[in-house]
Each structure stands twice: as structure tokens, then as C-alpha cells.
N, C-alpha and C positions, 0 to 999 in steps of 0.2 A: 525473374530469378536474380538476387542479389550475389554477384559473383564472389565478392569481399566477403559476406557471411560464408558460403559455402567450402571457400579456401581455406578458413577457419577451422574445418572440418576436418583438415588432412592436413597431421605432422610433419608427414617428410617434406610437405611445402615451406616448411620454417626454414630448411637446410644452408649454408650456405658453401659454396663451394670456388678457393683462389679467393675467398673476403669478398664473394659477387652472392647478390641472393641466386637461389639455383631457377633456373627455367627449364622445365620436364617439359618436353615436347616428342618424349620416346613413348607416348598413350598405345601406338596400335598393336604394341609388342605389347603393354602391358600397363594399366593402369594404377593409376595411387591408390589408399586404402583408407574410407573416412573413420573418425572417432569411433562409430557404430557399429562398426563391423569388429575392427579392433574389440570392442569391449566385448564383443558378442563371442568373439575368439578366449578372452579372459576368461568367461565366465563358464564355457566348456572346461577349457582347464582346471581352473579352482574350483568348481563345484562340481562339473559331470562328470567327470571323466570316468569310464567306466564303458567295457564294451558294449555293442549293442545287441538286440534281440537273442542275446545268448544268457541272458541274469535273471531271476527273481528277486534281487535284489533292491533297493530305494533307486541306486546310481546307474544300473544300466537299465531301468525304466523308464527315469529321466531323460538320459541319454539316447533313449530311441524312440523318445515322444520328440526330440528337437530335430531328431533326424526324420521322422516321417511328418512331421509341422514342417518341414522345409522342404518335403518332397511335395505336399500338398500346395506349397506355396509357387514353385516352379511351375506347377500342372496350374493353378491359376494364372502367371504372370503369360506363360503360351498359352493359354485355351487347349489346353491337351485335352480331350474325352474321361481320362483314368489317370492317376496316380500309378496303374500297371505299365503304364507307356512312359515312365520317367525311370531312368539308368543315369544313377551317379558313377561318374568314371572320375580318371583323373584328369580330364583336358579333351577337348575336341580330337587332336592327334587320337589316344584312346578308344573315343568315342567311335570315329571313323574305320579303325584297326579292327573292332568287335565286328563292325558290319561287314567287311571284306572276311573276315576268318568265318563267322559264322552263316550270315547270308550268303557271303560268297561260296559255301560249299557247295552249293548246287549249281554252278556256272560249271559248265564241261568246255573242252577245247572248240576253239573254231566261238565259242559265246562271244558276243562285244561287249563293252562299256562304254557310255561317252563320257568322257572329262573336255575340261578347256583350259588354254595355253594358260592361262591367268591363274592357273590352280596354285594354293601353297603346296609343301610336298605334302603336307599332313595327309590330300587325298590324290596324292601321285601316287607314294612309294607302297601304299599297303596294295593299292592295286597293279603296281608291276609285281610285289610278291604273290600274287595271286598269278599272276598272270604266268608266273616262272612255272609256281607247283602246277597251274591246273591247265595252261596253254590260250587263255583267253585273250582276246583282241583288242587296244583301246585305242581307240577314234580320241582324236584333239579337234577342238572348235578353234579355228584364229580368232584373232582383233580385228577390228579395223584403227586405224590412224589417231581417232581421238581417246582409244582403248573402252571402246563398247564393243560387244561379241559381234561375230558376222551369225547372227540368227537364222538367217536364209541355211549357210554351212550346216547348222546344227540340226536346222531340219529336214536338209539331207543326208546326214547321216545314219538315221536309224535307219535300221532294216529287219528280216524277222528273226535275225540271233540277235539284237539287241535284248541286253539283260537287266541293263540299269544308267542313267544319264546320273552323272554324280558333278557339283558345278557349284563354287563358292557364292553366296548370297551377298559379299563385297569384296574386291578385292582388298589384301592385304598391304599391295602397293601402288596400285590405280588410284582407287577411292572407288575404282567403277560401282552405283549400284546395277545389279543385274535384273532383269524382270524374272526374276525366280515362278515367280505366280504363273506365265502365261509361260516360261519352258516347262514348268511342272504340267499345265494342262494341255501343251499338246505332247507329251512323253505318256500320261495316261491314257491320252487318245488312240494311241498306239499301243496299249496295254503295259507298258513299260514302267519300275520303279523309277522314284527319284531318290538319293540323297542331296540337301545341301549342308553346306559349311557355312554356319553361320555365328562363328568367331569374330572377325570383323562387325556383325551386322547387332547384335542383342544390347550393346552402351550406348546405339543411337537411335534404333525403335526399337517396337514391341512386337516380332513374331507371333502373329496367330496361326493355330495351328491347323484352326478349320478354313481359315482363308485361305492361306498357302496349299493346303491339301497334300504337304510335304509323305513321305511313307518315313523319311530317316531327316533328321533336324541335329546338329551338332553345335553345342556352343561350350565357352569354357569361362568360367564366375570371375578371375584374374582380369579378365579386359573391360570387367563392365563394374568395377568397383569393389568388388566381393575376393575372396580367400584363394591361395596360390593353389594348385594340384585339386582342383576341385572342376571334373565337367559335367555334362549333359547329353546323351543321349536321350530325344525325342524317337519312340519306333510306334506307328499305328502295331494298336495290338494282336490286331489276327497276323500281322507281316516276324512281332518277337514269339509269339507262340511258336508258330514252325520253325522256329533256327535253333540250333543247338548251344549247348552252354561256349561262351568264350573261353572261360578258364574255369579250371577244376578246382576244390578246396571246400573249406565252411564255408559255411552260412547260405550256399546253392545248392544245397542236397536237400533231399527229403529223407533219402534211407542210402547208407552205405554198407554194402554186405561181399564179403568172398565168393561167398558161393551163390549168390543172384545178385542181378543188375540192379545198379545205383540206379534211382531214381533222382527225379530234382525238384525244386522247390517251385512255387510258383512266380509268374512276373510279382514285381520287378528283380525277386533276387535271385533268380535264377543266372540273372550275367552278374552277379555282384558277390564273387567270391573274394572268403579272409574280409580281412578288419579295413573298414573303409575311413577315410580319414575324418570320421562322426563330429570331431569338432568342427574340420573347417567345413561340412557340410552343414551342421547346425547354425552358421555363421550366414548360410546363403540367403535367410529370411531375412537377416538386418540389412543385406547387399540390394535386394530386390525390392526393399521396405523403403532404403533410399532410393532410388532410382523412380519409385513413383511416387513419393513425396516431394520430391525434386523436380517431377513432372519428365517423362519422357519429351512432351511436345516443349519445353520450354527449352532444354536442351538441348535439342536437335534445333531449335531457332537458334540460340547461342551460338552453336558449334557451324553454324553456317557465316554465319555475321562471323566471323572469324574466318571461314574459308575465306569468304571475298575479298575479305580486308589483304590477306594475308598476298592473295592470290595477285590482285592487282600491285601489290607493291611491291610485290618479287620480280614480278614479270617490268613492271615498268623502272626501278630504281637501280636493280642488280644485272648488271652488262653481262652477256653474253652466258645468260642462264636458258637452260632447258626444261621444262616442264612435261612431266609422260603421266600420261591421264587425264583428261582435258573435256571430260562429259558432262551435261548439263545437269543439275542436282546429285552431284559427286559427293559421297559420306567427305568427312575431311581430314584429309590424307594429302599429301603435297609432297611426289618423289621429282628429286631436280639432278642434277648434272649444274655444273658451272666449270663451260669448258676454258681452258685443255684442264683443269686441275683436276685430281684423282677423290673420288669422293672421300675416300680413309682420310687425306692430311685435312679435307676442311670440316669433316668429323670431328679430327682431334683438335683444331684450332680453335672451334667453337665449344669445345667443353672448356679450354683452357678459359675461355671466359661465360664459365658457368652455364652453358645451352647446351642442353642431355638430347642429341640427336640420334638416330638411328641409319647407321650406314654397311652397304654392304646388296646383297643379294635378295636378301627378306626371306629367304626361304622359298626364293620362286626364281629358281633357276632357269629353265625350261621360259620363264615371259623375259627374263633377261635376254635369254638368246634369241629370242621373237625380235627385242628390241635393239638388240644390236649391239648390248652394251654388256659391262661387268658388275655393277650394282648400280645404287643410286645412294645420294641424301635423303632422309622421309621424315617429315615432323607430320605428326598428328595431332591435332585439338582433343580436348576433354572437357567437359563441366566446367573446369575449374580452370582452364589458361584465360587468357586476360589480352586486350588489347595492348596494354604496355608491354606486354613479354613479344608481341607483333615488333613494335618498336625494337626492342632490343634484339631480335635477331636481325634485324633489315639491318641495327648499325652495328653488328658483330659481323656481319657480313663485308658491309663496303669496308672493315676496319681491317679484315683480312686479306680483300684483292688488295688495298696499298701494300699490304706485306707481300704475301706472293707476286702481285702483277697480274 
């Protein structure tokens, strides 16, 4: 993989920021967006635009052949079974929300669910609203020390009100990968759904869908190169058949009437009410069209060569840093601490000289308190970072403890 060609690829890497070229190392919040996707964005607007599946017209024909060429394309990229089992939302948060409102209607009081401490909120908070309306239980998995799950824990936990184990496929702030695959098969063994969240995990491999054996699959197209407000909902299809609509409106009916019951439309658009954002969904083929011309596997070497690099010369160059996550073939993700200073001022110190970090809590408050702590620092590799942006953060660093001490 030619890194210099690929950088090529992505505008905002021109950017310069304080007269420094910029170094984007904020990837796990959200990645850059290449040429191709961009154009592919243009070209909805200038030419398609036009609602979908609702025209006989030229433009909303066009427009909902790009949208279902890019539903087809997704169900390829997972090995999904059906193009019925693909639900464009707008972001994994989304994604996860339709399965607690919908699947979750059948959970009654005294039901459990397992989560673990490592969860974002995306799949905390819709299941404490769940939990509020309908009275249901959730079980937390701990870490252990190097922030890999206590496994043993988790498989203590179920019992016969267990009603679904739901559990990120990477952390957001760890790097943890988790064995998704072997908590999925012993949750089935126990007759138990799974969801994962796998936000974190879809820019550095390729979820399959018959490997994994997921029942619910969450990802969102912004972290893996592709278009903002655009996600993914994976559901096996006899699991979306029995759930009820998420939300009411077009394009999910079949028949609306006063005086007899609405009917609905069939998968997939039965969750897919009102006007969905058709461009940046028609956008996701050129997102996923990179990603494997790019080569999944060349990437994922890349973005490793970089963790190590990165990892050793933190740990051995930068006095009195801390590293939380610490597992062996860790996605690359790097949350630190460098004590006593507060992560905010070396957040803002380091943008002052052009390094776009991500500081703060990450949206996982609940592993923060696990950890003892109030946020971290967290740089994430992409495609497209580079050994020399390694460089310049090691010496933006030591250039900052002369400043603070």
C-alpha cells in the first residue's frame, strides 16, 4: 500500500493549521473522506436528486437504483443472506435504539440483558430506557488489567431470563478486540440473542456475517471512509420480521386507513420511514469500493505497523505516561494519561501545534469509572497516517512536558 498515493486521496489532509501541516489522529471518532466518495456525493446532488421509491419519474428511478446498488453492496461487503437484512439508519447509535424499541418490546420485567463495562453509551443508554419503561435487568461484564473482558464473568452471568447479551466488537477507547465470535456461540448455546456494535471494528476488517453468526450487527459509514449520518443495521431476517415498525411515516406502510389497521411494507423498509438521506447512502458503494481496493488486509498491516511503532515510543520516550489497553493484537487505538497533567490542557496544547487529538471521556463513562479515571488522550491510526506524523507527535509531546513540567 503506497501511503503517499493514498493521502492523495483525501483533501482535508492538505489543511494546514498555526502554519503546521495538520496531523488528524481523531480516526476513531471519525474518519477523513476520499476523492471518491466526495464525488460520488456530487453526483447525487447534480444529477439525482430526487426522492426515492416514491416517482415514476427519470430522477427518482435513478436515485433508488443507487440506493438499492448500495444496499446490495453492504449485503455483499458482510456476507449478509438478503438485502432484507440491510436497515440504513443514520449511525450505529440509531441502529442500536431501533433494536431496544422494537425487539426490545417483548422483554417484561425481572428479563436481563448483558452489556460490558467497555460499552459506548450508544448501547448503554437505550437499554437503561428500556429498562426504565419496561423494568428489565442489565448485567455488566468487568475487565481485567490489560482491558480484555473477564469471559469467565460473562459466562456466569446468564441465566433463564436472560434475553440478549449486547457487547462492542472493539472498544472505542481500549482498542480491545473482543472474541465476538466465541461470546456469540456460547449466548446461542444458551438460546440467547446477540447484538454487537461494531463501529469501532468495520475500517479495520471485514465482518462476516455467517461467521460471526451475529442476530443484530451495528456499524456507521463515517468511521470507515464513507458519508456523515449514514448507518447500518445488520438483523437476521426471521429475528426483523417479528419486531414491529421503529417509526411511523412514508415509505413503511403498505396501506394507511381510518377505519382499518395500517399495514406495513415489507423488510427492509418497514424500519425505514420518511426520506432517507439517498445521497449519502448512494455514496456508500464508492466508500466500500475503497476500502476493498485499498485491500482490507493491507490496511489492517499498516494500521498495526503504526500501533507498534507508535506504542513503543510512547511508552519508552514520554516520562511518566500511562497507557489503558494494553492487549495483544489491539485494533489501533492509544488512550494515555500523562500524569499529574489534565488530559484537556495537553489536548489543547497539542492542536496548538497542529495534532487533532481526541480528549475527554469517549462516550464511555461507566469504563472511565472501571478505570479510575476522568477521560483520557486517544489517537487513532487510519489508512492514511504516516510514520512521520509518529515523529511529530513524540516531539510535540516532549516539547510540551518542557512547557508544563
Amino acid at each position: 500500500m503506497n501511503v503517499e498515493e493514498l493521502r492523495a486521496e483525501f483533501p482535508a489532509l492538505d489543511r494546514r493549521l498555526y502554519n503546521r501541516p495538520m496531523v488528524y489522529l481523531d480516526n476513531v471518532a471519525t474518519s477523513q473522506t476520499p476523492r471518491c466518495v466526495i464525488d460520488a456525493i456530487n453526483e447525487g446532488y447534480l444529477h439525482a436528486k430526487a426522492n426515492v421509491h416514491r416517482g415514476v419519474h427519470t430522477l427518482s428511478q435513478e436515485a433508488t437504483a443507487r440506493q438499492e446498488a448500495a444496499r446490495e453492496r453492504v449485503r455483499q461487503w458482510i456476507n449478509a443472506r438478503s438485502t432484507s437484512e440491510i436497515i440504513f439508519t443514520r449511525g450505529t447509535t440509531e441502529a442500536i435504539n431501533l433494536v431496544a424499541a422494537s425487539f426490545g418490546q417483548r422483554f417484561q420485567a425481572g428479563d436481563e440483558i448483558i452489556l460490558t463495562v467497555m460499552e459506548h453509551h450508544a448501547n448503554i443508554v437505550p437499554w437503561q430506557l428500556l429498562q426504565t419503561r419496561s423494568g428489565i435487568n442489565i448485567k455488566v461484564v468487568p475487565i481485567n488489567p490489560d482491558g480484555s473482558l473477564q469471559l469467565d464473568v460473562y459466562r456466569g452471568l446468564f441465566t433463564e431470563r436472560t434475553r440478549l447479551a449486547a457487547f462492542c466488537h472493539i472498544s472505542n477507547v481500549l482498542g480491545t478486540v473482543n472474541p465476538v465470535k466465541e461470546m456469540t456461540a456460547f449466548a446461542h448455546s444458551l438460546g440467547v440473542p446477540v447484538l454487537i456494535d461494531g463501529a469501532q471494528a468495520t475500517a479495520h476488517l471485514r465482518p462476516d456475517m455467517q461467521d460471526l453468526d451475529a442476530d443484530f450487527y451495528a456499524f456507521s459509514l463515517h468511521k470507515m471512509y464513507g458519508p456523515t449520518g449514514i448507518g447500518i443495521l445488520y438483523g437476521k431476517e426471521h429475528l426483523l420480521e417479528s419486531m414491529p415498525p421503529y417509526q411511523g411515516g412514508g415509505e413503511m406502510i403498505s396501506h394507511v386507513s381510518f377505519t382499518s389497521p395500517t399495514t406495513f411494507a415489507d423488510l427492509p423498509y418497514k424500519f425505514e420511514a420518511g426520506t432517507p438521506d439517498f445521497v449519502g447512502i448512494g455514496a456508500t458503494t464508492a466508500a466500500i469500493n475503497f476500502l476493498e481496493q485499498t485491500g482490507i488486509e493491507a490496511i489492517h498491516s499498516h494500521e498495526q505497523d503504526l500501533l507498534r511503532q507508535a506504542t513503543s515510543r510512547l511508552t519508552t520516550e514520554i516520562p511518566n505516561i500511562e497507557i489503558y489497553g494494553t492487549t495483544p493484537d489491539k485494533a489501533p487505538v492509544i488512550s494515555f494519561l500523562i500524569h499529574p497533567h489534565h488530559h484537556y490542557d495537553i489536548g489543547l496544547l497539542l492542536d496548538k501545534q497542529a495534532i487533532e487529538v481526541r480528549t475527554g471521556h469517549h462516550c464511555a463513562q461507566p469504563l472511565m469509572h472501571a478505570l479510575g479515571i476522568d477521560g483520557t488522550i486517544r489517537i487513532g491510526f487510519a489508512a492514511y497516517n504516516t510514520t512521520e506524523e509518529i515523529d511529530l507527535i513524540i516531539q510535540a509531546l516532549k516539547k510540551i512536558q518542557q512547557i508544563i513540567g
